[in-house]
C-alpha positions in Angstrom: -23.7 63.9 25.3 -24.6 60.1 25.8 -27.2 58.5 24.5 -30.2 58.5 26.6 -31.3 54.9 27.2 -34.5 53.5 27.8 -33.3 52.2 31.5 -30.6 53.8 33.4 -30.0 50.7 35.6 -26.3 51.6 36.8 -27.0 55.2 38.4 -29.8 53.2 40.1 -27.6 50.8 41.6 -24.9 53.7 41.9 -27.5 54.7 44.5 -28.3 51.7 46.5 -25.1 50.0 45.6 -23.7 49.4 49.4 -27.1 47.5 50.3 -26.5 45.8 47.2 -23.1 44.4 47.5 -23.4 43.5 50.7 -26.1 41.1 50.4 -24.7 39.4 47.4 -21.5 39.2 49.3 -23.8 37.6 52.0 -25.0 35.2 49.8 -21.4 34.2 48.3 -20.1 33.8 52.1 -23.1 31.5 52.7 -22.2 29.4 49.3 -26.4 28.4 49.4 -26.9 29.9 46.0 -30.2 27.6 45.1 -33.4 27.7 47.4 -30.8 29.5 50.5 -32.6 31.4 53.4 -32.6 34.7 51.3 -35.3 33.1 48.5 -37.3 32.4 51.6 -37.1 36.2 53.1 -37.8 37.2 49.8 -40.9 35.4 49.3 -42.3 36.0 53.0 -41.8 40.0 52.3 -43.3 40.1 48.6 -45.7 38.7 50.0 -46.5 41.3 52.9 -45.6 43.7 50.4 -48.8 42.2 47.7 -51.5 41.6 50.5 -51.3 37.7 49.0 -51.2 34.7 51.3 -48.3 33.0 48.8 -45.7 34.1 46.4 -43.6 31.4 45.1 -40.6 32.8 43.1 -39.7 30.9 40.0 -37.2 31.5 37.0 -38.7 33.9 34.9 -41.8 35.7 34.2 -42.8 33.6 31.0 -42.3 30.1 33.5 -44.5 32.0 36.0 -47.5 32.3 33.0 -46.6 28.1 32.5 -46.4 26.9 35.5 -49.8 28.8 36.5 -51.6 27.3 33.5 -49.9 23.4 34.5 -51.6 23.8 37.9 -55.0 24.4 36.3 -55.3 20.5 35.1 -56.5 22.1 31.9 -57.1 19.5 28.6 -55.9 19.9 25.2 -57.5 22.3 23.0 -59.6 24.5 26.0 -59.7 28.0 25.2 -57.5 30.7 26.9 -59.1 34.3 26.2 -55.9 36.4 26.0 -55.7 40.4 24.7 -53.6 40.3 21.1 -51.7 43.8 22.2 -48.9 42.6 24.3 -46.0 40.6 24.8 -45.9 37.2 23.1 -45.1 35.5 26.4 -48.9 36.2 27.5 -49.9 33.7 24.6 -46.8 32.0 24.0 -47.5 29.5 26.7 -51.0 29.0 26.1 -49.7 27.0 22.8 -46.9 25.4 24.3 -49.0 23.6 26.5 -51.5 22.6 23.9 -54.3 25.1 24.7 -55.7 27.2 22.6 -55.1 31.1 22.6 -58.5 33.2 21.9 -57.2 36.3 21.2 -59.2 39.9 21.4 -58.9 43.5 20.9 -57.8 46.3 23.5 -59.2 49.7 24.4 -57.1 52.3 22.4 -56.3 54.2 25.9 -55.9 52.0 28.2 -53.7 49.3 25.9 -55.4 46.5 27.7 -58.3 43.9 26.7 -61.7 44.9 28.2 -64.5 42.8 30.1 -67.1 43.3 27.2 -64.4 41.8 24.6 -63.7 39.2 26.7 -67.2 37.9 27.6 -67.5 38.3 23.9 -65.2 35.9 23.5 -66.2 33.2 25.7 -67.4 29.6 23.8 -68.3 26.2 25.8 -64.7 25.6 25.3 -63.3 29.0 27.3 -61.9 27.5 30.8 -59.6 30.6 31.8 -58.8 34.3 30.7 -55.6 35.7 31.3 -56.0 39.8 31.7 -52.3 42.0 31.1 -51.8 44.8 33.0 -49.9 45.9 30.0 -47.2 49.3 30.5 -48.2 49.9 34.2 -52.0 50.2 34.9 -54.3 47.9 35.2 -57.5 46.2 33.6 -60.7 46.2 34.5 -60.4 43.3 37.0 -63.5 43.9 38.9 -65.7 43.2 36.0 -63.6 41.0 34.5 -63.4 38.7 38.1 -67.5 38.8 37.7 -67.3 37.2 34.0 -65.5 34.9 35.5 -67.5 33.7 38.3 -70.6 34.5 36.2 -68.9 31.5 33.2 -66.7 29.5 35.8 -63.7 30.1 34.6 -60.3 30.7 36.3 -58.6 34.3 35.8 -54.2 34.4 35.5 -53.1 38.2 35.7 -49.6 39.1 33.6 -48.8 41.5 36.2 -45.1 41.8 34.7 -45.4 45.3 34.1 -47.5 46.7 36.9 -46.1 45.2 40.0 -46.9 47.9 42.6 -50.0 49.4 41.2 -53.6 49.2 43.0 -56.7 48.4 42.0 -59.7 50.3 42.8 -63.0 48.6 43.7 -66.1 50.1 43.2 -66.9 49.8 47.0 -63.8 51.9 47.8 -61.7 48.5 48.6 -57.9 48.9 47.2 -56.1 45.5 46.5 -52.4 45.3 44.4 -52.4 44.3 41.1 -51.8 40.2 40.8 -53.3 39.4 43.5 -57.0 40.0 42.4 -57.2 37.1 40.2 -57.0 32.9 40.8 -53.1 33.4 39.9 -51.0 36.7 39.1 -47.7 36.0 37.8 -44.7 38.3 37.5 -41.4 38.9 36.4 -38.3 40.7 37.5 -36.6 41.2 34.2 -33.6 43.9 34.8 -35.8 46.6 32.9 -39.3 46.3 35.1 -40.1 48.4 38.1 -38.7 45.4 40.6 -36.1 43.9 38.5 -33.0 42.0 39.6 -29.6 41.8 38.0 -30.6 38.6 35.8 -34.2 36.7 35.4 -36.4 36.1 37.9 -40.5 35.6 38.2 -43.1 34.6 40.9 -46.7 33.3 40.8 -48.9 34.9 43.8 -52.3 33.4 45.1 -54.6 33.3 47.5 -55.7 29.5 47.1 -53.4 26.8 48.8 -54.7 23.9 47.3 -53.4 26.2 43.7 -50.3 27.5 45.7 -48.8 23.6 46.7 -49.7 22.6 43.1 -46.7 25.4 41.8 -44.4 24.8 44.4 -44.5 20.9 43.3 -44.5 22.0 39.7 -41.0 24.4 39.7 -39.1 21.7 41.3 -39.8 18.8 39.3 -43.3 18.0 40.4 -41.4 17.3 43.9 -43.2 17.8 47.3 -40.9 15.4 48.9 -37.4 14.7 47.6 -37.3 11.6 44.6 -41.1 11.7 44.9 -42.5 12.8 41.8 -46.2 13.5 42.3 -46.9 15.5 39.0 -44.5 16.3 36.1 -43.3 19.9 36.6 -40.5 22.1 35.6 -37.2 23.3 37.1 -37.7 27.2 37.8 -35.9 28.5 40.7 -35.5 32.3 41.2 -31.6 32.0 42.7 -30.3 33.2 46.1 -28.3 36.3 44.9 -31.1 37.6 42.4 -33.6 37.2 45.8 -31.0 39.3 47.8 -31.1 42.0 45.5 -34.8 41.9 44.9 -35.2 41.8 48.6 -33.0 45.3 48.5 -35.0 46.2 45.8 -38.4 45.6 47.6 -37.6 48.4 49.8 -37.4 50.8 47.2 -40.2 50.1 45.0 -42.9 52.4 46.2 -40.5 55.6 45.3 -39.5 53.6 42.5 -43.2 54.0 41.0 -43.4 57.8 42.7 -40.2 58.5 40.3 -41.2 56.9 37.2 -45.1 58.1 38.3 -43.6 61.8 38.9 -41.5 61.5 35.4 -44.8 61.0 33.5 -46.4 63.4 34.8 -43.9 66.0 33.4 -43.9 64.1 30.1 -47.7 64.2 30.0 -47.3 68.1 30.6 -44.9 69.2 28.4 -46.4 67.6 25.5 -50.2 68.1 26.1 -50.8 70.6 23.4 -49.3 68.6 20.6 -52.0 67.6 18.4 -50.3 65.1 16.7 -49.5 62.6 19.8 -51.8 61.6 22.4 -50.3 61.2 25.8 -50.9 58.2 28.1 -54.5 57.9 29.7 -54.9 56.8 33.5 -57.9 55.0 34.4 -60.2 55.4 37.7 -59.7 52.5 38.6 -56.2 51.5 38.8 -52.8 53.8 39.5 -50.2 53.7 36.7 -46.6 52.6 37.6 -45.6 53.6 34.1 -43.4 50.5 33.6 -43.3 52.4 30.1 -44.4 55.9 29.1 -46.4 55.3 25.9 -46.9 57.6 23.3 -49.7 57.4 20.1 -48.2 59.2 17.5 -50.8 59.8 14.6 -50.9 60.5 10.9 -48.2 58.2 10.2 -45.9 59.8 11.6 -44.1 57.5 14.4 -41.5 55.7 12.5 -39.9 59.2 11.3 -40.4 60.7 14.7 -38.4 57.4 16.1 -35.5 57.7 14.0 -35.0 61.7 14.6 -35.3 61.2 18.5 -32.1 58.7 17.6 -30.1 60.8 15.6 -30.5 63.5 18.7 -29.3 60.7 21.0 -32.7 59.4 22.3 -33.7 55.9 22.6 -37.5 55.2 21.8 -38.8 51.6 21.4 -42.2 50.3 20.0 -43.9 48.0 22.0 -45.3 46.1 19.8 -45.0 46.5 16.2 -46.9 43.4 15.4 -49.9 42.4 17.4 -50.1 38.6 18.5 -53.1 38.2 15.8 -50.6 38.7 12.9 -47.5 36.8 14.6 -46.6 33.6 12.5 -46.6 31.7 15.4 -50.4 31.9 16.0 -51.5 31.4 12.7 -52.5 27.5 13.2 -53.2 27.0 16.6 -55.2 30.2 17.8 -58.2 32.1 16.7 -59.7 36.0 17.5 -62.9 36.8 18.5 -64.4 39.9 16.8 -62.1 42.8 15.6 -59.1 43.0 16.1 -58.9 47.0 14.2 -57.7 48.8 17.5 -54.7 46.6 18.1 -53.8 47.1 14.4 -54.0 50.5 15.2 -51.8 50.9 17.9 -49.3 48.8 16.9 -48.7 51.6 14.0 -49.0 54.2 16.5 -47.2 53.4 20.0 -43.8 55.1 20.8 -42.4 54.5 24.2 -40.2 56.9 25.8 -36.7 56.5 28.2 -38.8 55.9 31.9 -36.8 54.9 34.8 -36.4 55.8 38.2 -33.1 58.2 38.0 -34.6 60.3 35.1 -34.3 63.6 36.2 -36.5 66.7 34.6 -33.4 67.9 32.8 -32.9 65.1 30.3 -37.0 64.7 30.2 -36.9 68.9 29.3 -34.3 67.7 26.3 -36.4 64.6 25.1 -39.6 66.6 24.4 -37.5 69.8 23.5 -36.4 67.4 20.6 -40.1 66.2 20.0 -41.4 69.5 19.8 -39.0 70.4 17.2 -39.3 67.5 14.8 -43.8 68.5 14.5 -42.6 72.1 14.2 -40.7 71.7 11.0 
């Protein structure tokens, strides 16, 4: 048997593999591999897709969290309140730029930072917060969009692992995730739930003064050619990764029903194992299950890791080391409060193989093997 991987990204393009070719064979034909008509198409049917007035595609998801902090004419040193359990990208930028990361706990079931840490958190200095939609749900943006207002202060979602998913207003309203707050960014790394065959990323808003800031600042600060208005960046998302993303589009929604329908039969399977706790799904937001993400307890993760690979089963941890402990921060950023529950999960979290060709069989297999290794 081979190794179950985290991502099966070849039966998925098995699959759709004739759309596939033929618009990258399009765009070879056409020879406009930077900013051709296909970037364009792209953009206009994200942005149908998102309910958002603009989506401007960049290079990557990390430039998208950049460039939407450079059009926020921030100063050195303001605060940027963002949660310490996720990727380092989320914070990574904030210090590039000279701004200074606040960083604060999570809620232990949903994995993201929550409105009463974050108001928590808030000094004269706090001029944005940027909330992560961390593993495919999302978090608590309508209170969160009220601290906001309530302080002045602009909100950037990391929406690179929950593109697809709603959000659930008290009032009944439904609005995709990244397009709630001032900015959403994304990415389309290979691995997420719309991923292309290389890097990719886009910023969406709803504010045009905001969105003709970013286009200027991913090509060189240029609205019109040789005219440098503001210094910017060079972040294009490239014609053939927008063809297949375009491809892609089409596909998402039973792209999230799959991985959404895989969970569930995780969730199932395992429910009566005492010693893991199963992913929680808020009332508020639907779950895309960019990852399925386990809480192992009484130590026991690491062990349960390594005997899912020897039986052939890929399980990653996302993330051993929360951003409060990374090196990187130690200087130039500072927590508010405890950080005790990001701790926490970082010794607990086990993610699971999630994709969109998993098929019941091979999820059957994967907790067959996880039963066994708590029955010994």
């Amino acid at each position: 048997m081979e190794k179950i991987q985290m991502v099966d990204l070849k039966s998925q393009y098995n699959k759709i593999k004739t759309e596939i070719d033929s618009a990258i064979s399009d765009v070879i034909n056409s020879t406009a591999f930077i900013n051709g008509d296909k970037v364009k198409e792209f953009s206009k049917n994200l942005s149908a897709y998102m309910g958002v007035k603009h989506t401007i595609p960049c290079g990557n998801g990390t430039d998208a969290l950049q460039i939407a902090l450079m059009a926020l004419d921030l100063k050195p040193n303001d605060e940027i309140i963002v949660p310490a359990f996720t990727f380092i990208a989320s914070a990574e930028v904030i210090g590039l730029l000279g701004f200074k990361p606040v960083m604060v706990d999570v809620d232990y079931n949903s994995f993201n930072a929550t409105a009463k840490n974050i108001e928590q958190a808030i000094t004269s200095n706090t001029k944005a917060i940027i909330p992560v939609h961390l593993f495919g749900q999302g978090a608590e943006m309508e209170a969160i969009m009220n601290i906001a207002k309530k302080y002045d202060l602009y909100v950037i979602e990391d929406n690179a692992q929950a593109i697809g998913a709603d959000y659930k207003f008290s009032d009944g309203r439904k609005q995709k995730l990244g397009t709630i707050g001032h900015i959403g960014c994304t990415s389309f790394f290979p691995s997420k739930n719309l991923g292309c065959y290389g890097d990719g990323g886009a910023i969406f808003t709803n504010d045009d003064a905001i969105a003709e800031k970013i286009r200027m600042i991913c090509n060189h600060g240029m609205k019109v050619r040789y005219h440098h208005e503001v210094l910017g960046v060079n972040s294009r998302l490239d014609t053939i990764q927008a063809a297949v993303l375009d491809i892609k589009l089409k596909h998402l929604d039973a792209y999230c029903k799959a991985r959404y329908d895989a969970a569930q039969k995780y969730s199932y399977t395992l429910r009566d194992i005492k010693e893991l706790i199963t992913p929680e799904e808020s009332a508020f937001s639907t779950h895309v299950y960019h990852q399925y993400t386990l809480k192992v307890l009484n130590g026991k993760r690491d062990a349960l890791r390594d005997y899912l690979e020897a039986n052939g089963i890929s399980a990653m941890v996302y993330y051993p080391i929360p951003l409060n402990k990374q090196e990187a921060f130690m200087k130039i950023a500072s927590q508010a409060g405890d950080m005790s529950i990001s701790d926490k999960l970082s010794d607990e979290v086990l993610s699971l193989p999630i994709h969109t060709e998993l098929d019941f069989k091979t999820i059957h297999y994967i907790t067959s093997k996880i039963r066994e290794f708590f029955s010994k």
